[in-house]
Structures are given as C-alpha cells and as structure tokens.
Backbone bond lengths (Angstrom), bond angles and torsions (degrees), N, CA, C in turn:
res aa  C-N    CA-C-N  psi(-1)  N-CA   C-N-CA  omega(-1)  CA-C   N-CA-C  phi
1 X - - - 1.435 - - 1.526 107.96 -
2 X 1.231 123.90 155.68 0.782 137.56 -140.59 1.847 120.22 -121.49
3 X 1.294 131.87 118.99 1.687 108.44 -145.44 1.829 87.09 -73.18
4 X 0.868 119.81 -16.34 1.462 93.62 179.47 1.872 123.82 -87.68
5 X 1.195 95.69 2.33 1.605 102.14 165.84 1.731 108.58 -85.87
6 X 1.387 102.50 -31.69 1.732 92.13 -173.65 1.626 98.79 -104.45
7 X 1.063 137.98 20.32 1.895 113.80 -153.38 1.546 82.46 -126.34
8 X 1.100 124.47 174.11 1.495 145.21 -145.21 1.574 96.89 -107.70
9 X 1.582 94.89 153.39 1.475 108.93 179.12 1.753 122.88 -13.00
10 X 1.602 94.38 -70.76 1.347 105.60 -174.35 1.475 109.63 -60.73
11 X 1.412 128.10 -59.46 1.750 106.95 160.35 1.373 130.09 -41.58
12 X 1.217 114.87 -40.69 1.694 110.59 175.70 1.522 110.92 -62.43
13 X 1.051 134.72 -48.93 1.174 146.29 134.96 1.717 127.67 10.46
14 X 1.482 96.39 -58.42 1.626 105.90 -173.01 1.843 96.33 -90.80
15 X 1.661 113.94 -40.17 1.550 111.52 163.78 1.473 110.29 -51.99
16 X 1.421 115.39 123.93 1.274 112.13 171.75 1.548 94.58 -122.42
17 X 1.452 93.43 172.78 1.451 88.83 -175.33 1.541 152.15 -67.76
18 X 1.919 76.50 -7.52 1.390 97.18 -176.45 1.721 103.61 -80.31
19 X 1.466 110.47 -13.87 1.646 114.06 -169.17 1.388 88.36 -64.06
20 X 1.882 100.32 -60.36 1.939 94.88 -139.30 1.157 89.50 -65.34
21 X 1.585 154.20 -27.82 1.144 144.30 -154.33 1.662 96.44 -75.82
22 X 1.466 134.66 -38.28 1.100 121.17 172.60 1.625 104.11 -77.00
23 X 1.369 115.78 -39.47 2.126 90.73 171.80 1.401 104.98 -47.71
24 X 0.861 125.98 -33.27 1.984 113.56 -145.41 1.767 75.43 -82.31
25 X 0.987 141.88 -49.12 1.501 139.26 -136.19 1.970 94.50 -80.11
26 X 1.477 105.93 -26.94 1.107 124.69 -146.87 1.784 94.79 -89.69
27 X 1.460 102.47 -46.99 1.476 139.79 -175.72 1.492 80.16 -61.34
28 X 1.323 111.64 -71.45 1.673 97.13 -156.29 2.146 121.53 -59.89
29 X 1.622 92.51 -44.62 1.228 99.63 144.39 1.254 129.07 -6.14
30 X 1.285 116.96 -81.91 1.767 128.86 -172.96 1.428 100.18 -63.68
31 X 1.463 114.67 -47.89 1.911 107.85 -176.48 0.979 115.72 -71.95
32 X 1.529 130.40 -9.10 1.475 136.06 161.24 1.893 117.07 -66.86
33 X 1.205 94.52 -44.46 1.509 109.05 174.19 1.342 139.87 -77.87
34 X 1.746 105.69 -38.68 1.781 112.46 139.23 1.593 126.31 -57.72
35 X 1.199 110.16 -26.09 2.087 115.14 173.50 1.632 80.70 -71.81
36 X 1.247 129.93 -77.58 0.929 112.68 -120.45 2.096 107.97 -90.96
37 X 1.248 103.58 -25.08 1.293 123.12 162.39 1.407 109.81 -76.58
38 X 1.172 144.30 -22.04 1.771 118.79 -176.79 1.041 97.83 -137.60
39 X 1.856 131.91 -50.83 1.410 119.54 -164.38 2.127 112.55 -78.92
40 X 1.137 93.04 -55.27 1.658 93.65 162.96 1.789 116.32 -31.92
41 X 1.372 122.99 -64.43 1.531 107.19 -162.45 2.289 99.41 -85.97
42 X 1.113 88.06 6.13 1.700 96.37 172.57 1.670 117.00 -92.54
43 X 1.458 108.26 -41.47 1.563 136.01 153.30 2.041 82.54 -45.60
44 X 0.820 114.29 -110.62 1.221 139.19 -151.93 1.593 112.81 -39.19
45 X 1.404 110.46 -29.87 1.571 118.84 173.42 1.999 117.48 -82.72
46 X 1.794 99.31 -8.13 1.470 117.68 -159.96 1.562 78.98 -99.68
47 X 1.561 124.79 -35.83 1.406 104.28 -167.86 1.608 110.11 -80.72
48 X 1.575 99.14 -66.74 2.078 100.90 162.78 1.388 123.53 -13.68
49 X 1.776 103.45 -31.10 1.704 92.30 -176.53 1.274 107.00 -103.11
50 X 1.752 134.58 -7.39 1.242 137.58 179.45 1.577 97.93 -84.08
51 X 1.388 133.06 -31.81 1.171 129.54 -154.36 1.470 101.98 -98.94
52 X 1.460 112.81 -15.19 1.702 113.36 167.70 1.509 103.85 -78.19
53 X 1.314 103.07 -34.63 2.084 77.52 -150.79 1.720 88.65 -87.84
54 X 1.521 107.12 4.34 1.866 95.61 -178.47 2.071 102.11 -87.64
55 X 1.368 88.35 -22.80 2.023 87.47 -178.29 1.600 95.86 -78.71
56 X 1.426 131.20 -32.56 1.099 132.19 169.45 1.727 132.26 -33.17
57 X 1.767 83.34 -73.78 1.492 91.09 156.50 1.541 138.65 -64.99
58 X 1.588 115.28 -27.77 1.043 123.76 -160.42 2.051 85.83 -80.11
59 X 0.967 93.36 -32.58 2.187 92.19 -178.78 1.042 89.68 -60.98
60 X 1.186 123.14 -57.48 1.770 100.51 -165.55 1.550 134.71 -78.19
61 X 1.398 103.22 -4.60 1.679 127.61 175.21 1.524 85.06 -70.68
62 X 1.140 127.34 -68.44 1.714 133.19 -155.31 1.277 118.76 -80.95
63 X 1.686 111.15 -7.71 1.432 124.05 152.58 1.266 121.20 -58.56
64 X 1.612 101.52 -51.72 1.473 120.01 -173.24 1.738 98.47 -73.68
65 X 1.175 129.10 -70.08 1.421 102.87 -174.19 2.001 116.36 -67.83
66 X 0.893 105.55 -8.05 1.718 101.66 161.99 1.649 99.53 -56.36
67 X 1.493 107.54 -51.75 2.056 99.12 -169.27 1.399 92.05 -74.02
68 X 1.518 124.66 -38.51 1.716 103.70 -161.17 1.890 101.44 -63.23
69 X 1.010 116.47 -28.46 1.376 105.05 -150.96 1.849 96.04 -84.09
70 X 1.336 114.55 -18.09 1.186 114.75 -173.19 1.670 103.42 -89.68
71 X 1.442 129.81 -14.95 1.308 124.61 161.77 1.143 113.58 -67.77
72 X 1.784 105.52 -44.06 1.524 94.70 -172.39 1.697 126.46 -45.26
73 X 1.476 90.81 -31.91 1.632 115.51 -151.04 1.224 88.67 -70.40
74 X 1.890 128.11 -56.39 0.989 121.54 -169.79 1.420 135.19 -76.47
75 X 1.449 103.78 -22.96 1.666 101.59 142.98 1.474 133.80 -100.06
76 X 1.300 123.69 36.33 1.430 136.69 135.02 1.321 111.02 -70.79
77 X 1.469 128.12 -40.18 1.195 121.09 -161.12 1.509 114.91 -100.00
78 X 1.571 97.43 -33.06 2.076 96.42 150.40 1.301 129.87 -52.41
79 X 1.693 117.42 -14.65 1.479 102.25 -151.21 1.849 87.70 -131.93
80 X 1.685 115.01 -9.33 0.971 106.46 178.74 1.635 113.31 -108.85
81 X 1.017 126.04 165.01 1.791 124.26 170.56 1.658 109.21 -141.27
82 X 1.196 89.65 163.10 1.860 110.02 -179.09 1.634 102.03 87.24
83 X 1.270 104.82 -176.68 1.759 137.44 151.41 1.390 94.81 -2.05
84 X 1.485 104.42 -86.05 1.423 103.49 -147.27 1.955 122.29 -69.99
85 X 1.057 97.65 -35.14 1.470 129.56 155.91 1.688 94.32 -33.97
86 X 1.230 128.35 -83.18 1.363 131.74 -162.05 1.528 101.45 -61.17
87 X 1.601 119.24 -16.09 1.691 114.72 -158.94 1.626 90.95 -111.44
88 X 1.472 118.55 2.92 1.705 116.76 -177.56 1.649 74.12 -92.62
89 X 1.093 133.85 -67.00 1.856 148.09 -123.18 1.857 75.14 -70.06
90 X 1.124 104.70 -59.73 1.468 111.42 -162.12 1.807 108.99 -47.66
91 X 1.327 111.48 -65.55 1.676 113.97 162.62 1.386 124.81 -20.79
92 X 1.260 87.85 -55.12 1.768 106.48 -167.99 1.694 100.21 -73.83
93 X 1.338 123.69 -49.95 1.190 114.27 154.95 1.403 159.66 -22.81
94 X 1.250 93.55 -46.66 1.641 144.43 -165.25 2.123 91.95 -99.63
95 X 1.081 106.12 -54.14 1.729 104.58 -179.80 1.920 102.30 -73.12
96 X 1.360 112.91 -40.04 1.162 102.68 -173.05 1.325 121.12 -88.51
97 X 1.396 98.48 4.21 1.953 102.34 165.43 1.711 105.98 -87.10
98 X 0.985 119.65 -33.52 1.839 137.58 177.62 1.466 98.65 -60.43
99 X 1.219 110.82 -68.44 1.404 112.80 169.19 1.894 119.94 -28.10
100 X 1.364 105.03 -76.19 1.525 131.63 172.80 1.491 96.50 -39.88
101 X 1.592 132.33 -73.33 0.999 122.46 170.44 1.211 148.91 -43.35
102 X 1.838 111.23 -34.96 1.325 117.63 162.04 1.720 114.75 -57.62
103 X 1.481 92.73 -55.60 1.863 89.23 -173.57 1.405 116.26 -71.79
104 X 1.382 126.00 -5.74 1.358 126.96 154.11 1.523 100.23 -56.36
105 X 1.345 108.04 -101.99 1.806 98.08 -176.62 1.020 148.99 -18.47
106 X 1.519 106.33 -23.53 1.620 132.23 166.84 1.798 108.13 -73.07
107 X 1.355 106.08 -70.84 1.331 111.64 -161.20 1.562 105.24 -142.17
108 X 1.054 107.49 55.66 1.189 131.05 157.73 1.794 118.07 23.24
109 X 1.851 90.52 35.38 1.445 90.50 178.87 1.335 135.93 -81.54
C-alpha cells in the first residue's frame, strides 16, 4: 500500500496522479524482479529436489517388485508341475520383462 492511499490530505495532495502512476509502475517493477530473481529459481530448485528423490524412490519400488516377481516365478515353478506350471512361469516372465523394460525407459535402470 501505498503512503498516498493512507496519509492525510496534505500528503495526498503532493501525490498527484502522475506520481502514484509512476509508484505503481515502479511497485510493479520490484514484484516483477523478486518473482523473477528469488522466488522463480527457489520454485524451481524446490521442484528438481522433489522430482529426484521421487525417481529415487520410484527405482527402488521397481527394483523391489523386479525381485518379487522373479521369486514368485521361481517358486511357482518349484512347487508347481505340468502344462500349466510352465504357462504361469511363462506370464510371469513375459510381465516381468514389460516391467524391466518400462523402468528402463523411464529411469534408465
């Protein structure tokens, strides 16, 4: 705010309009230059570090089901026999290469 919006006759007075119109221009100025000088590369350093530790974690979520899905597989296939046994192993195979492949392309694990 602005001293000539709150200050008394005789200050409003000496603000003419041509002043506040250069404060406001002046005013806006500075809020252009704090966005763009401090809050912008602070914005921008707050996201870089949310978006690392989320690819971070997310590698190691897709690590962990890369091994779960390959235990499963391998004790499905210890504990099961015949046909179908070979056509579960195969699925699970077949999903955990999709898997491997997606998070390759993603994050190059």
């Amino acid at each position: 705010m602005f001293i000539s919006e709150i200050a008394s006759a005789p200050v409003k007075s000496y603000f003419s309009p041509s002043k506040t119109a250069d404060l406001t221009e002046i005013r806006k100025a500075i809020e252009k230059q704090i966005i763009t000088n401090v809050l912008a590369p602070l914005l921008l350093a707050q996201k870089s570090s949310l978006q690392s530790n989320y690819d971070t974690l997310f590698t190691d979520v897709a690590k962990t089901v890369q091994e779960s899905v390959k235990v499963a597989a391998d004790q499905i296939d210890s504990s099961m026999k015949g046909q179908f046994s070979k056509k579960v192993v195969s699925v699970i195979d077949n999903s955990g290469t999709k898997l491997k492949k997606f998070s390759n392309e993603l994050f190059g694990i």
